[in-house]
C-alpha positions as CSV (number, residue, x, y, z in Angstrom):
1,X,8.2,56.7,-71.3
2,X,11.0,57.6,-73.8
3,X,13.1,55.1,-74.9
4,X,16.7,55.4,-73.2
5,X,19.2,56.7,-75.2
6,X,22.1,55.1,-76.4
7,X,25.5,55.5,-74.4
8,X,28.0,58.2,-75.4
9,X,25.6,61.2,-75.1
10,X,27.2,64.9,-74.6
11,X,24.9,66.1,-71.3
12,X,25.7,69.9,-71.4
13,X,24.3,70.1,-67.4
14,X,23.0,73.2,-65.8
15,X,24.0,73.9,-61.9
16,X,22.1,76.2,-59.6
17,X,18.7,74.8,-59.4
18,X,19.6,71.8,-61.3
19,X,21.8,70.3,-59.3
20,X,21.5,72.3,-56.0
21,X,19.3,74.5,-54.5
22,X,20.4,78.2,-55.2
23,X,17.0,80.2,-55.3
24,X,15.4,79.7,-52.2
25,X,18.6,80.9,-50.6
26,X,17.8,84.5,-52.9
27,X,13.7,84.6,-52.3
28,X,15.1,84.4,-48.5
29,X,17.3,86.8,-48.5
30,X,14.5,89.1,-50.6
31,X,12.2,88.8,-48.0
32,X,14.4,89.9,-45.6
33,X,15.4,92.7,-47.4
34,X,11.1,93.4,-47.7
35,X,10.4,93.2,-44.5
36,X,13.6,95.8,-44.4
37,X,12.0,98.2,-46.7
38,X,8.5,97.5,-44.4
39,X,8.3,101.1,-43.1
40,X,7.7,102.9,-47.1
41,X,4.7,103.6,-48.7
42,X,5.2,100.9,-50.3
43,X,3.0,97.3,-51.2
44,X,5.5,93.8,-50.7
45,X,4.9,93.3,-54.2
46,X,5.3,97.0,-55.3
47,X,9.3,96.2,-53.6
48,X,9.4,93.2,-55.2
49,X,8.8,94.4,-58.8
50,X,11.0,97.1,-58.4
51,X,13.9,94.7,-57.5
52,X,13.2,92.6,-60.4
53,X,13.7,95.8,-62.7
54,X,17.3,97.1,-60.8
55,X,18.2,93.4,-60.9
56,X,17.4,93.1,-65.0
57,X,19.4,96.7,-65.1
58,X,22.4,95.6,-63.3
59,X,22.5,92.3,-65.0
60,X,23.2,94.2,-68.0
61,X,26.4,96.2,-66.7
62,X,27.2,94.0,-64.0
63,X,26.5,90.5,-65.2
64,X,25.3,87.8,-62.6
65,X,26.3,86.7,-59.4
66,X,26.2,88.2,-55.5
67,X,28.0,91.5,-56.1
68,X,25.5,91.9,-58.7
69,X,22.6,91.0,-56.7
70,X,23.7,93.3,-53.3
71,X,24.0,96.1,-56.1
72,X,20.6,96.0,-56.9
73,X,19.5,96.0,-53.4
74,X,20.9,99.2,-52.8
75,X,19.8,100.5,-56.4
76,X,16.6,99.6,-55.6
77,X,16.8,101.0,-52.1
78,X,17.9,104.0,-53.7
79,X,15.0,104.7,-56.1
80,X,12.3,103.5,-53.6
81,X,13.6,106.0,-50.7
82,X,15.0,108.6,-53.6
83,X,17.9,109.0,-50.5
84,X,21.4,107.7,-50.4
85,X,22.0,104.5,-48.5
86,X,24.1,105.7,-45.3
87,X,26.7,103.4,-44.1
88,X,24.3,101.5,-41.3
89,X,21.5,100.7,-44.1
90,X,24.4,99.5,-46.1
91,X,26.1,97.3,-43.8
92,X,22.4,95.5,-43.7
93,X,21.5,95.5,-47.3
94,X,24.7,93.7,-47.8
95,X,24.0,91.0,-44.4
96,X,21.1,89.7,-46.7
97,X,23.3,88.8,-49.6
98,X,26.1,87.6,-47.6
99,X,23.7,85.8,-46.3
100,X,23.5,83.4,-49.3
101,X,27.2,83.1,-49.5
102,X,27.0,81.5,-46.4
103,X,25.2,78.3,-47.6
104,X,26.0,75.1,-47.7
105,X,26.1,73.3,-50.9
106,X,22.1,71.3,-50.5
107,X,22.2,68.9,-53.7
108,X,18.7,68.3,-55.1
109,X,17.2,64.9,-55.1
110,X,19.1,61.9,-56.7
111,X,22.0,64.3,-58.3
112,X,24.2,62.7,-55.6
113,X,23.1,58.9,-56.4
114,X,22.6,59.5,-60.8
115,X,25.1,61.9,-61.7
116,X,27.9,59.0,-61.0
117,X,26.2,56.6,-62.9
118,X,25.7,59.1,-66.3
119,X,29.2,60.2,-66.1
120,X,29.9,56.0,-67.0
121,X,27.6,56.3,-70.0
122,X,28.2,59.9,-71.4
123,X,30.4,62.6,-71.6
124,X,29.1,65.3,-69.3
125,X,29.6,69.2,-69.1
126,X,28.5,71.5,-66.9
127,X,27.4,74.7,-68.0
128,X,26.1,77.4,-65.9
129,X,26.4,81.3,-65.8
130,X,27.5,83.8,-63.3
131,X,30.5,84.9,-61.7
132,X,33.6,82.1,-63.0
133,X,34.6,82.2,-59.3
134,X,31.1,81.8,-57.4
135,X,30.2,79.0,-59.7
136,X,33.5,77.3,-59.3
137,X,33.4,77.4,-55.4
138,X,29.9,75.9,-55.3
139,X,31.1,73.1,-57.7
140,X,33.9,72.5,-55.3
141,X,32.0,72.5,-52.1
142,X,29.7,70.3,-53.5
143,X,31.9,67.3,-54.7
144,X,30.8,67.0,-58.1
145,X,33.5,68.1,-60.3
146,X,35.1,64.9,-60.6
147,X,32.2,63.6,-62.7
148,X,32.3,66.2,-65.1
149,X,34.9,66.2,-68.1
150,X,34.7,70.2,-68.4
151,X,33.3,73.0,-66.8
152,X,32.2,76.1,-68.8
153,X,30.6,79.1,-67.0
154,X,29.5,81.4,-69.3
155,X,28.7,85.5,-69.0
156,X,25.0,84.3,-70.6
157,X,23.5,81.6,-71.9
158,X,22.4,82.2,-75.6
159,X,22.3,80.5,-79.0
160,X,26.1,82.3,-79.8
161,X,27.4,80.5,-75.9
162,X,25.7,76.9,-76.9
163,X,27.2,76.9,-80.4
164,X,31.3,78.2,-78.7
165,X,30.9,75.5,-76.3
166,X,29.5,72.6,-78.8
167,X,32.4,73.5,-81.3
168,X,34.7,73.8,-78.7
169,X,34.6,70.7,-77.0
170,X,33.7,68.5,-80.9
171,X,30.0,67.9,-79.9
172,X,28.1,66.3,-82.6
173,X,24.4,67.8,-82.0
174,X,22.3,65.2,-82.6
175,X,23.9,63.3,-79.6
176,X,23.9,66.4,-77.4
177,X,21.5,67.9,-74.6
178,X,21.1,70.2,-72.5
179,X,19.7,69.8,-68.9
180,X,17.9,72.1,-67.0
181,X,15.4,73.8,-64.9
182,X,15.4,77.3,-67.0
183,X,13.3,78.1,-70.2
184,X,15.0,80.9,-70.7
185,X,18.5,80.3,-69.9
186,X,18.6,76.4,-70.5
187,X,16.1,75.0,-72.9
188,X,15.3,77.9,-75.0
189,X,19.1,79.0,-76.5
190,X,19.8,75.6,-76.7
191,X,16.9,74.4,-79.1
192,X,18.2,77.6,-81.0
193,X,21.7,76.5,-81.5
194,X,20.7,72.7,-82.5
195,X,20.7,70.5,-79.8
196,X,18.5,68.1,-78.1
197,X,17.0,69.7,-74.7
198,X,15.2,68.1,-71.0
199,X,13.4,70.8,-69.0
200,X,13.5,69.3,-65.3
201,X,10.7,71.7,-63.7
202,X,11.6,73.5,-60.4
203,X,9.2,75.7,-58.6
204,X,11.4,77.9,-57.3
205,X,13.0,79.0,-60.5
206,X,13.8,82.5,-60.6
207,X,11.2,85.2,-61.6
208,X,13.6,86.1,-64.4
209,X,14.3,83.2,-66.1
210,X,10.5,82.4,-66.6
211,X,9.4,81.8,-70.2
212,X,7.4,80.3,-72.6
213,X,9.3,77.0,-74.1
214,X,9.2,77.0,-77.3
215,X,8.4,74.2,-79.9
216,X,12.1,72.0,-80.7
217,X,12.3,72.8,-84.8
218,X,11.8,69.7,-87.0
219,X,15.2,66.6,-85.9
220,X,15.1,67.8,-82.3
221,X,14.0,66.5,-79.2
222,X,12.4,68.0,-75.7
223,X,11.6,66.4,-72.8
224,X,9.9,67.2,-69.8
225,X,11.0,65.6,-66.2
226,X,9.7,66.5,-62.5
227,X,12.7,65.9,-60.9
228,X,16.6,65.1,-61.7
229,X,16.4,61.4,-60.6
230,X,14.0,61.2,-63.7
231,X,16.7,61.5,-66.0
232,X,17.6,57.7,-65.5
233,X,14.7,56.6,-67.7
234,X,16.7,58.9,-70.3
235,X,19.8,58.9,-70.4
C-alpha cells in the first residue's frame, strides 16, 4: 500500500473511461454497425480491423470525437463494399453513432463519492481529448465541473500537450499526476513530460489506446489501481 500523499497535489484527471463510461457505448454501436455489414464476404473481425485502420486515418485529418467516428463508418463502408454509401445506408450508419450521443452521463464507481473529497486536498484538472464541445457537454451533464479548478481538452495527448498544460497552469512536477485508464494517451506522454502517473485499468479501454507502459525514468512515480475509488489510499 503506498503511502498517501501529502495534500496540495496537482491531479491532471482523465474523463471518458476514467470517470464515466464512454467505450462500451462505441463497441455497441460497432456491433451494430457489424451486424450491418453481415451480408459481405466478410469475417466480424475482418470489419472490425478494417474500422480500426479508417478510424486511425481519420483521426489524423479529423481529430477525435462522433463526427469523426460516423466518418469512418462510412469510409470503412466504402472500402469494404468499394460502392458509394446511398442516402438510406447513410441515414443508418449515422443512427449508430447518434446512437452514443444519446447517452446518459453513467459515472464509474466511487467518482461520484471521491472526486469531492480530493478536490478538498488537491488542486484538480481535467484533461481529456476530443471535440472541445462533446467533452464539455458530457462534463456538464455529469455534474462534475464544479470540483475541477480547470478544464483543458486537448487535440492529443502527448509529451508537447502535458508540458503546455503544466506550464500553463504553474505545476511543479514533482507534486503532479496524471490519472487514467490509457497507456497511450494518459500514462505514457505523461511520464515523458516529467510527471508522476496512476494507471486505473479498465477493460473496455479502446483498441487504440492499448500499449505497452513504459518504465517511469529515475524521480518518478507509477501506480497501478483496479478501480477509481482506489485512489483514496493515494491521494
Amino acid at each position: 500500500m503506498p503511502t498517501r500523499c501529502q495534500p496540495g497535489q496537482t491531479l491532471l484527471i482523465d474523463a471518458d473511461d476514467t470517470l464515466w463510461e464512454n467505450n462500451i457505448y462505441f463497441e455497441r454501436a460497432i456491433a451494430a454497425y457489424i451486424s450491418f455489414l453481415d451480408h459481405l464476404p466478410h469475417t466480424p473481425q475482418q470489419v472490425r480491423e478494417a474500422l480500426n485502420e479508417a478510424e486511425r486515418e481519420t483521426i489524423r485529418t479529423h481529430g477525435y470525437g462522433l463526427g469523426s467516428f460516423t466518418q469512418s463508418l462510412i469510409a470503412c463502408f466504402e472500402h469494404l463494399t468499394a460502392a458509394p454509401i446511398n442516402e438510406h445506408q447513410h441515414a443508418l450508419i449515422r443512427s449508430f453513432a447518434q446512437s452514443i450521443a444519446d447517452q446518459e452521463i453513467e459515472l464509474l464507481p466511487g467518482v461520484a463519492e471521491l472526486l469531492p473529497e480530493l478536490a478538498t486536498r488537491h488542486r484538480l484538472i481535467l484533461m481529456t481529448k476530443g471535440s472541445q464541445s462533446e467533452q464539455a457537454d458530457k462534463l456538464a451533464r455529469s455534474g462534475l465541473g464544479p470540483h475541477f479548478n480547470a478544464v483543458e481538452i486537448v487535440a492529443e495527448k502527448n509529451p508537447a500537450a502535458y508540458a503546455d498544460v503544466v506550464a500553463r497552469h504553474g505545476c511543479a512536477p514533482h507534486s503532479t499526476w496524471m490519472i487514467g485508464n490509457s497507456p497511450k494517451s494518459d500514462i505514457n506522454p505523461a511520464l515523458a513530460a516529467g510527471l508522476h502517473a496512476v494507471f486505473i485499468f479498465h477493460k473496455d479501454t479502446w483498441v487504440l489506446e492499448h500499449a505497452e507502459i513504459n518504465a517511469p525514468p529515475d524521480g518518478q512515480r507509477l501506480l497501478e489501481v483496479e478501480s477509481f475509488a482506489k485512489l483514496a489510499d493515494i491521494f
